[in-house]
Biopython code that builds the backbone (N, CA, C, O; Angstrom):
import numpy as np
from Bio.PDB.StructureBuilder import StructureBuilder

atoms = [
    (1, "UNK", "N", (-1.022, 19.645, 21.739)),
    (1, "UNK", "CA", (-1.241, 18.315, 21.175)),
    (1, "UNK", "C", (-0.766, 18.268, 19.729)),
    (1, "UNK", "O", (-0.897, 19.297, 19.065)),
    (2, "UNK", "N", (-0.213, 17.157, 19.151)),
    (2, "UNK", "CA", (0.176, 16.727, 18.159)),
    (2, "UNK", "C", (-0.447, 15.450, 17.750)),
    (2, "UNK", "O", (-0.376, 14.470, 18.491)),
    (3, "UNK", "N", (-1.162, 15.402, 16.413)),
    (3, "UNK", "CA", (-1.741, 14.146, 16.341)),
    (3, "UNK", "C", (-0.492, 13.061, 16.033)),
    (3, "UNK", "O", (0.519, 13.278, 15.364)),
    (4, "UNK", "N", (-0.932, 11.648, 16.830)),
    (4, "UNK", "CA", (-0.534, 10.837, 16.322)),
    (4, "UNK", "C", (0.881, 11.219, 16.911)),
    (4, "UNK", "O", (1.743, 11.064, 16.045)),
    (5, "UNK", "N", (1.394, 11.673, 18.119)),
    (5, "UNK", "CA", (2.904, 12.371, 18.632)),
    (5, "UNK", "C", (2.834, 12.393, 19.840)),
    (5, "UNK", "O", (3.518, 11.631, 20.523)),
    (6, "UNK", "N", (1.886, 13.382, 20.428)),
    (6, "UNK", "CA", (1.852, 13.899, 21.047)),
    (6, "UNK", "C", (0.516, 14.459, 22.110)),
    (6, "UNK", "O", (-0.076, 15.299, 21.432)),
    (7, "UNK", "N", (0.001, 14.367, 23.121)),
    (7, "UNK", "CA", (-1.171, 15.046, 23.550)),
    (7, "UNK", "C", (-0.892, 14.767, 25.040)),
    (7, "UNK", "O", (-0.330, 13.799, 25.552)),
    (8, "UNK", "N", (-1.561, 16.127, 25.735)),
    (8, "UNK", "CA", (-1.515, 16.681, 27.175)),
    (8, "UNK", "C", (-2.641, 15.377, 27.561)),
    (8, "UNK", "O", (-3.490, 14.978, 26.764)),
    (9, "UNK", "N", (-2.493, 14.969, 28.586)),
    (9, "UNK", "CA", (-3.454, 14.149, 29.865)),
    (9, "UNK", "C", (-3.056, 14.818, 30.884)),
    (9, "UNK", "O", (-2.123, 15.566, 31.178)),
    (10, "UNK", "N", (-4.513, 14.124, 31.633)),
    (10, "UNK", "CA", (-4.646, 14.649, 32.649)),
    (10, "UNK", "C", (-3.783, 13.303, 34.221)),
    (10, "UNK", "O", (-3.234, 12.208, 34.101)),
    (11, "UNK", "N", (-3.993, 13.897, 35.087)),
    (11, "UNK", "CA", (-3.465, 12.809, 35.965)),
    (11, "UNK", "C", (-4.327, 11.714, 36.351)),
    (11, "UNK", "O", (-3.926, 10.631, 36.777)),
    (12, "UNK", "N", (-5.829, 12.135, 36.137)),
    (12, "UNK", "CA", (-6.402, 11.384, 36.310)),
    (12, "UNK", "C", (-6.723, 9.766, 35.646)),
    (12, "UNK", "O", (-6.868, 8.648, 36.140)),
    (13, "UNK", "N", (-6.746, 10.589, 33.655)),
    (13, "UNK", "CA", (-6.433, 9.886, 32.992)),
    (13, "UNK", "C", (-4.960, 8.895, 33.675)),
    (13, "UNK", "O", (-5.049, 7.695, 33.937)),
    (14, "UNK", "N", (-4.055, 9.482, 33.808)),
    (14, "UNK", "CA", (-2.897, 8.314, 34.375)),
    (14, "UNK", "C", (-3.833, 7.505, 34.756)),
    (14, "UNK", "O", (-4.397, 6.694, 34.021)),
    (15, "UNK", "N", (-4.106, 7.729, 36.229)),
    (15, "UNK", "CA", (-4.418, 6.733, 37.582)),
    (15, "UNK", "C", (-5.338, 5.916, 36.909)),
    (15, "UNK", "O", (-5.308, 4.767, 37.350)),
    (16, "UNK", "N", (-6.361, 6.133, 35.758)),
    (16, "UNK", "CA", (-7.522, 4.935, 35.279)),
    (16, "UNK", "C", (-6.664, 4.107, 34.536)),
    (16, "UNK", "O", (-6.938, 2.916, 34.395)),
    (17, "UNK", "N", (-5.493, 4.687, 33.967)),
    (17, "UNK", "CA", (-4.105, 3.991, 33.525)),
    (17, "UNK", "C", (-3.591, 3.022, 34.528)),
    (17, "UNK", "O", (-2.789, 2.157, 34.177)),
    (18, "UNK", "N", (-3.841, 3.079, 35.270)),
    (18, "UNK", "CA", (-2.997, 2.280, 36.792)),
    (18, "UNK", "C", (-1.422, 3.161, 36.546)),
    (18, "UNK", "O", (-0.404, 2.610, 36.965)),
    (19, "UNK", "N", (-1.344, 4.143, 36.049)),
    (19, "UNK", "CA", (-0.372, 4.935, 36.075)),
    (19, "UNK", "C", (0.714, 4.647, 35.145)),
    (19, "UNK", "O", (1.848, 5.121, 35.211)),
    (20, "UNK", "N", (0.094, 3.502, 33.924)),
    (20, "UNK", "CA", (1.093, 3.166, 33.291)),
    (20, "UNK", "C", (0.897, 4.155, 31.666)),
    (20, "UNK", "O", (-0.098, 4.360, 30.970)),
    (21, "UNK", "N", (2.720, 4.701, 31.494)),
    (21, "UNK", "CA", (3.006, 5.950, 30.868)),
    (21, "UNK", "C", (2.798, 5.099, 29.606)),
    (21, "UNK", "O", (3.035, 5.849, 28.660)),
    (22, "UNK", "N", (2.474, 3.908, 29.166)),
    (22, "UNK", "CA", (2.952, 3.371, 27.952)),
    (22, "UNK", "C", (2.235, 4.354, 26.908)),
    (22, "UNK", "O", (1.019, 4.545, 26.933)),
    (23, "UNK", "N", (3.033, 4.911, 26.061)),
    (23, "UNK", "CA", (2.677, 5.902, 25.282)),
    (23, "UNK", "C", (1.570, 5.136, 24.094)),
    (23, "UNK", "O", (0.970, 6.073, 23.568)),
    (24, "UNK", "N", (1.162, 4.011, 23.582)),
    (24, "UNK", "CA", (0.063, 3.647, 22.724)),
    (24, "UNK", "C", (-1.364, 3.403, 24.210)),
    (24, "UNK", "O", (-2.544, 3.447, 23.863)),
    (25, "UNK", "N", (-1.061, 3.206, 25.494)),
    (25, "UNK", "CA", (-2.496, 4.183, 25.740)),
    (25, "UNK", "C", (-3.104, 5.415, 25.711)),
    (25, "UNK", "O", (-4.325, 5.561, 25.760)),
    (26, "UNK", "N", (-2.167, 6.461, 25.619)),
    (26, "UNK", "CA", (-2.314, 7.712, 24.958)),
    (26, "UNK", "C", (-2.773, 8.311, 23.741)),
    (26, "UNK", "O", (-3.789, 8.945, 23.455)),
    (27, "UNK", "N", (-1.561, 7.875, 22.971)),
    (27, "UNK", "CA", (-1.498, 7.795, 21.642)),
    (27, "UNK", "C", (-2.070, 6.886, 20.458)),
    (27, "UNK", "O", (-1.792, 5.692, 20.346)),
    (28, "UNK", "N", (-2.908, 7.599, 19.585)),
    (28, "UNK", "CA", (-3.141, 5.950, 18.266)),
    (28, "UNK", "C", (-2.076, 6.664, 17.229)),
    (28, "UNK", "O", (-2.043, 7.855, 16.916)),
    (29, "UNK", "N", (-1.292, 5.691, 16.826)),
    (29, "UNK", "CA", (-0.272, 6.024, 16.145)),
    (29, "UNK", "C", (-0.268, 4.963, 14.772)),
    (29, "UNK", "O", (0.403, 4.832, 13.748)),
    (30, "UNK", "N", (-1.172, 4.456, 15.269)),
    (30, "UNK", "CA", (-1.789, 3.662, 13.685)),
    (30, "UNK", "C", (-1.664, 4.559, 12.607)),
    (30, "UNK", "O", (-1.785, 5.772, 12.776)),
    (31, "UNK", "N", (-1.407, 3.996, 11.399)),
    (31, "UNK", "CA", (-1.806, 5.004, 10.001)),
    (31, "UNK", "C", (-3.206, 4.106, 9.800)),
    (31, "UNK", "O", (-3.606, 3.138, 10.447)),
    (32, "UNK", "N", (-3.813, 4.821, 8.618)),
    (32, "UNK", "CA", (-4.723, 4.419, 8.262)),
    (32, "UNK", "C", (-4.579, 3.873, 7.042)),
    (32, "UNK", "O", (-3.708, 4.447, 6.389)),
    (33, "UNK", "N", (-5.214, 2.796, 6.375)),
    (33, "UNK", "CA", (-4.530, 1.755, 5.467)),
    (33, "UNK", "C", (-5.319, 2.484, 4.316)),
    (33, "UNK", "O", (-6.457, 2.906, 4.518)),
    (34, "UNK", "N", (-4.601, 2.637, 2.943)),
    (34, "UNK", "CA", (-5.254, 2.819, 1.707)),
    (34, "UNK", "C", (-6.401, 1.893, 1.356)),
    (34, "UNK", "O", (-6.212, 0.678, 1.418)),
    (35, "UNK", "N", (-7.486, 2.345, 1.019)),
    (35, "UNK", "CA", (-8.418, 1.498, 0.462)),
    (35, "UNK", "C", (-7.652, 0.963, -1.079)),
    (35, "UNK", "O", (-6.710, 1.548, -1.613)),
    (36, "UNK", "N", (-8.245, -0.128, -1.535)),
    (36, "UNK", "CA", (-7.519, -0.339, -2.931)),
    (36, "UNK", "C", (-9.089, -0.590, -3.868)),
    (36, "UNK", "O", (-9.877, -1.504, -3.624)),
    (37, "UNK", "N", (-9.196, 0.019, -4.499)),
    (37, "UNK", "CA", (-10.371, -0.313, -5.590)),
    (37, "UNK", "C", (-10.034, -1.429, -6.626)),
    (37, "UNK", "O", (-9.304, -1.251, -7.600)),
    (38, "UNK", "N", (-10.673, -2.645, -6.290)),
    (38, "UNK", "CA", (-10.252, -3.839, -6.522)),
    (38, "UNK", "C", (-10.640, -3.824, -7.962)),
    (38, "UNK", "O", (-10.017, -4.398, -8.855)),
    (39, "UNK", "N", (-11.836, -3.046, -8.121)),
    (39, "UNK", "CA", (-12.324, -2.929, -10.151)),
    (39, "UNK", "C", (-11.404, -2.680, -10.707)),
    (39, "UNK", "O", (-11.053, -3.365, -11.667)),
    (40, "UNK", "N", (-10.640, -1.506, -10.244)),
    (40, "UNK", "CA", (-9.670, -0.496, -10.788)),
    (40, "UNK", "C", (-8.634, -1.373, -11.198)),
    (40, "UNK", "O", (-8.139, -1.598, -12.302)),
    (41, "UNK", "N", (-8.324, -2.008, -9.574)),
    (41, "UNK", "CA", (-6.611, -2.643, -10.138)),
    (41, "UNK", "C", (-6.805, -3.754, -11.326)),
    (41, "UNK", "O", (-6.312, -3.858, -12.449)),
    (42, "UNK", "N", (-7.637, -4.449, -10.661)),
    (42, "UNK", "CA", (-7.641, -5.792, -12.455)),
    (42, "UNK", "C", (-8.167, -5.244, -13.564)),
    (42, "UNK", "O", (-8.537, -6.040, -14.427)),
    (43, "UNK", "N", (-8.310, -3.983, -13.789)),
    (43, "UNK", "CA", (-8.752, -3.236, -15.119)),
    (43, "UNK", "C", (-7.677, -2.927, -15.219)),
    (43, "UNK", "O", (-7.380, -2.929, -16.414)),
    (44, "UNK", "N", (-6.549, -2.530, -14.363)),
    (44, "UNK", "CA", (-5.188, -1.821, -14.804)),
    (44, "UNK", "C", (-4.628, -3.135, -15.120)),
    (44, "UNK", "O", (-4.110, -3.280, -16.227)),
    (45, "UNK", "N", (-4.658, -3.979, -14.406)),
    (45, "UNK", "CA", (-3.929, -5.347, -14.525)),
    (45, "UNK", "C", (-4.272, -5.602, -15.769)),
    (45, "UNK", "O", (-3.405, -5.342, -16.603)),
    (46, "UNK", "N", (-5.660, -6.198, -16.301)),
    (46, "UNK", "CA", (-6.000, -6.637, -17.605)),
    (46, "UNK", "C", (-5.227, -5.735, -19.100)),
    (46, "UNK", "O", (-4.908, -6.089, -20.235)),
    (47, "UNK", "N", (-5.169, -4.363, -18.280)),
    (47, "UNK", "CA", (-4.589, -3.632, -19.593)),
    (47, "UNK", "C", (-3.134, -3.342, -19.940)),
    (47, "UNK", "O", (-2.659, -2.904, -20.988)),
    (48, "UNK", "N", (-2.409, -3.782, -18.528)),
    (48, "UNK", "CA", (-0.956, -4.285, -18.812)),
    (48, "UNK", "C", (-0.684, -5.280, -19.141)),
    (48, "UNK", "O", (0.454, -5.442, -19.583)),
    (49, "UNK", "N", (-1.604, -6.395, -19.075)),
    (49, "UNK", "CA", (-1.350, -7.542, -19.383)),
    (49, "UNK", "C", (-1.604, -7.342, -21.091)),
    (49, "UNK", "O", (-0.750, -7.753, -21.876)),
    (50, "UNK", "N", (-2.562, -6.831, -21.457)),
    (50, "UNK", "CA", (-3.000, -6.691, -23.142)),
    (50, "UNK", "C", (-1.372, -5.911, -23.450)),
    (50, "UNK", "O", (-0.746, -6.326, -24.425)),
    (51, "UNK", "N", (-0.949, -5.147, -22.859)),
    (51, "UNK", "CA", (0.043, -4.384, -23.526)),
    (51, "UNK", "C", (1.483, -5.299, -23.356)),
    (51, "UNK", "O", (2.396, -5.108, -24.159)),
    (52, "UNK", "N", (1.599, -6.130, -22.449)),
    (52, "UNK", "CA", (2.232, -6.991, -22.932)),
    (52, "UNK", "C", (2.246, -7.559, -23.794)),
    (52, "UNK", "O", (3.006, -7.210, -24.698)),
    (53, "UNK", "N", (1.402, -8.735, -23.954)),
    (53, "UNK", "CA", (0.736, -9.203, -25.056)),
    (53, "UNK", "C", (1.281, -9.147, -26.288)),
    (53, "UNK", "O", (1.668, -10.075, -26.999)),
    (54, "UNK", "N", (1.280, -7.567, -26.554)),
    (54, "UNK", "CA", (1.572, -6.981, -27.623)),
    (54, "UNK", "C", (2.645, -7.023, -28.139)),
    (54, "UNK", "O", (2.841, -7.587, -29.216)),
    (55, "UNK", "N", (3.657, -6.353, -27.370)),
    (55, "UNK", "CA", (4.595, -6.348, -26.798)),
    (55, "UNK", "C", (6.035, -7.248, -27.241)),
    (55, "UNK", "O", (7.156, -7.085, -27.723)),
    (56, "UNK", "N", (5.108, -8.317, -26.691)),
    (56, "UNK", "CA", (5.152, -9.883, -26.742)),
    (56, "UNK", "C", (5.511, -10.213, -28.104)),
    (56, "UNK", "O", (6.420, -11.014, -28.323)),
    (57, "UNK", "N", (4.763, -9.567, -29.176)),
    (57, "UNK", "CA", (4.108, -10.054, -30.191)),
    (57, "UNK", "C", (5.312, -9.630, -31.165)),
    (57, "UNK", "O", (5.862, -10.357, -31.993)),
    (58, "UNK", "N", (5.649, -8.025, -30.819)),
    (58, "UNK", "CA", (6.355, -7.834, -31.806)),
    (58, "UNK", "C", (8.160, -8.373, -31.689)),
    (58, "UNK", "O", (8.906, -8.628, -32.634)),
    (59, "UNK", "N", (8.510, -8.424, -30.057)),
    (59, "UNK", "CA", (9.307, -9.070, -30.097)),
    (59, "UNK", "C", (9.902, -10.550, -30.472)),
    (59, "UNK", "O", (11.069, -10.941, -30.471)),
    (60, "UNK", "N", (8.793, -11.171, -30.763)),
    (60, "UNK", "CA", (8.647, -12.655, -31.419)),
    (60, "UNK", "C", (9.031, -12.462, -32.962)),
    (60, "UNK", "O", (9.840, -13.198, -33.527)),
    (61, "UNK", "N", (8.319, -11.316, -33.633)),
    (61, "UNK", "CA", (8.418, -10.739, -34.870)),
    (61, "UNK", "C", (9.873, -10.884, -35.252)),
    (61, "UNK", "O", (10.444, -11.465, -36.174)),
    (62, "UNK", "N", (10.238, -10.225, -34.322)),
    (62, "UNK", "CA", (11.991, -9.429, -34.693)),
    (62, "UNK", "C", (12.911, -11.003, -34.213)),
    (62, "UNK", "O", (14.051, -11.180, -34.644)),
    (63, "UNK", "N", (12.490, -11.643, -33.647)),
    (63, "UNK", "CA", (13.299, -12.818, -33.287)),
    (63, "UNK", "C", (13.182, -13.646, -34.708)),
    (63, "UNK", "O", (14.146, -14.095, -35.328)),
    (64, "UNK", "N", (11.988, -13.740, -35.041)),
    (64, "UNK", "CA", (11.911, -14.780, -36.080)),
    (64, "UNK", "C", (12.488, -13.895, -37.209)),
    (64, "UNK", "O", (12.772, -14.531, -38.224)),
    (65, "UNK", "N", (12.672, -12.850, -37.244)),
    (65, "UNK", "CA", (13.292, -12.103, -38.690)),
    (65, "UNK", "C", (14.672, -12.626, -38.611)),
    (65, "UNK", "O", (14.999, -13.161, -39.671)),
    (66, "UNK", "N", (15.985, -12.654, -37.302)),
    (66, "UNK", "CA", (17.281, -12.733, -37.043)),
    (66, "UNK", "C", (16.880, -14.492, -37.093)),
    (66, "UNK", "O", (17.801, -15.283, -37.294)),
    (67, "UNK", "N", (15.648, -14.934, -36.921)),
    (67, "UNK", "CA", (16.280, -16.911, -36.820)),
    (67, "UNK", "C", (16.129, -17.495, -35.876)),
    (67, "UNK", "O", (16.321, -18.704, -35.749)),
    (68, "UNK", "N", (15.690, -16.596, -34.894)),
    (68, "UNK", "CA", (15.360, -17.100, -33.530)),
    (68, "UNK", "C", (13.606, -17.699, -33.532)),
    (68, "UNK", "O", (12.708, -17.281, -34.264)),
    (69, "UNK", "N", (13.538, -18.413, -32.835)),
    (69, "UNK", "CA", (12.351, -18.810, -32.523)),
    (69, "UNK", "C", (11.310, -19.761, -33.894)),
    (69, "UNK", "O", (11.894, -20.125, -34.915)),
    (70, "UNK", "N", (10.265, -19.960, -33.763)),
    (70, "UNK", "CA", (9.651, -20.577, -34.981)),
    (70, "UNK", "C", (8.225, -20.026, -35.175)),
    (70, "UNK", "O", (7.541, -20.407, -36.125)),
]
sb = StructureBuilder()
sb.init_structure("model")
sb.init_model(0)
sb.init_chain("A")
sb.init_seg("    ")
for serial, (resi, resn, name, xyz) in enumerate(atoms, 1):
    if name == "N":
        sb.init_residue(resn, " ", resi, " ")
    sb.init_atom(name, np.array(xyz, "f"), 0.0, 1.0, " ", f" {name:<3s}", serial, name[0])
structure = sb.get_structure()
């Protein structure tokens, strides 16, 4: 057996199959989905967004030094 590939049945198993080989009655070949820690991401979010921000700030700087912007 191989997870998620591969695994021995029996014939019997078939026949409760009605004998059908379709390999996802055999097999779960699902992945399993990442949890996402929803605190986490809008704390990361909030703190890229601040570092934009910033960012932001000094490039406005340097625009208004060359004449750009007001």
């Amino acid at each position: 057996d191989v997870e998620k590939y591969s695994r021995v049945v029996t014939l019997e198993e078939i026949k409760e199959n009605d004998y059908n080989l379709n390999i996802a009655r055999y097999i779960d070949t699902t992945e399993e989905e990442e949890e996402i820690d929803v605190a986490e991401a809008l704390r990361q979010l909030r703190q890229l967004e601040q570092e934009r921000d910033e960012i932001e700030k000094v490039m406005y700087g340097y625009l208004k030094e060359v004449g750009y912007g007001g």
